[in-house]
C-alpha positions as CSV (number, residue, x, y, z in Angstrom):
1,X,-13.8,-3.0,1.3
2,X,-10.9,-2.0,3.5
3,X,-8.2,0.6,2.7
4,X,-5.0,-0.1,2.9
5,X,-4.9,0.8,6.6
6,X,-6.5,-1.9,7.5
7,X,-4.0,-4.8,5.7
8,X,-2.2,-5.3,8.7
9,X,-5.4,-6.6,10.2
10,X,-7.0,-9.0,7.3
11,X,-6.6,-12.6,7.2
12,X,-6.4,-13.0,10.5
13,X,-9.6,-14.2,11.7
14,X,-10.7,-17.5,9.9
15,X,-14.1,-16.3,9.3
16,X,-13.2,-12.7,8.7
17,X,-12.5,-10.8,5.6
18,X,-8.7,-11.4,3.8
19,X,-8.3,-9.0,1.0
20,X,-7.0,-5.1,0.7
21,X,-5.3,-2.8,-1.0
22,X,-1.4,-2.7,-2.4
23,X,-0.4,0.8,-1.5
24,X,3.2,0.7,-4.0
25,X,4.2,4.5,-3.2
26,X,4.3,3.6,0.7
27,X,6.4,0.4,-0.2
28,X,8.2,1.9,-2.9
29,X,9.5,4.4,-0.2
30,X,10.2,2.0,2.4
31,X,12.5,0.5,-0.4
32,X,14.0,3.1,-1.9
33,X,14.2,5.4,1.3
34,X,13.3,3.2,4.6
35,X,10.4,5.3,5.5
36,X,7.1,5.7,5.0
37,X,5.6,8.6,3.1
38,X,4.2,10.2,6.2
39,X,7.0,10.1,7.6
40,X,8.9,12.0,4.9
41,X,8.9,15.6,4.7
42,X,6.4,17.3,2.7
43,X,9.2,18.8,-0.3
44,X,10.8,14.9,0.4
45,X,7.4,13.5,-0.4
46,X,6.9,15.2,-3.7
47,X,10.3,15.1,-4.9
48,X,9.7,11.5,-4.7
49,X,6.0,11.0,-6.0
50,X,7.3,13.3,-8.8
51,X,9.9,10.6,-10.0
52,X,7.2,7.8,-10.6
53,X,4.3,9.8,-11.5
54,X,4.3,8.6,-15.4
55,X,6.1,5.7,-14.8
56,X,3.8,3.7,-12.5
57,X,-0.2,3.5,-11.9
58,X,-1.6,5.6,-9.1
59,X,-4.5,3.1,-8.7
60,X,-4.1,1.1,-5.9
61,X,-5.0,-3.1,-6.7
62,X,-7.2,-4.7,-4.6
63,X,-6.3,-8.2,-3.8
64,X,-8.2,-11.6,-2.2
65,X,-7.9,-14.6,-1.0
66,X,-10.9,-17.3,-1.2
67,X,-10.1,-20.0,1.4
68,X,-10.5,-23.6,0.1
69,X,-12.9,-25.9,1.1
């Protein structure tokens, strides 16, 4: 399986693989704060992760897509 890194580049080749991983803190911040988490500083970045850390799952779903014959 890919990680989330590689999203950008699934489902883009008709015979390759189209599935990942839903990464919600790094869209959650690009929401809330229009940045990614690397790209917020590191007291930023747990000041944030701290205000979800009960509230929503730190597993990341996998998703796919089975093309149709």
């Amino acid at each position: 399986m890919p990680t989330y890194l590689e999203n950008a580049s699934m489902g883009q080749h008709p015979r390759g693989p189209n599935y990942g991983v839903f990464d919600f803190a790094n869209l959650f911040s690009k929401a809330m704060n229009d940045q990614s988490l690397d790209q917020l500083s590191p007291e930023a970045n747990g000041e944030f992760l701290a205000r979800f850390e009960h509230k929503v799952s730190d597993h990341m779903p996998i998703w796919f897509r089975l093309p149709l014959p």
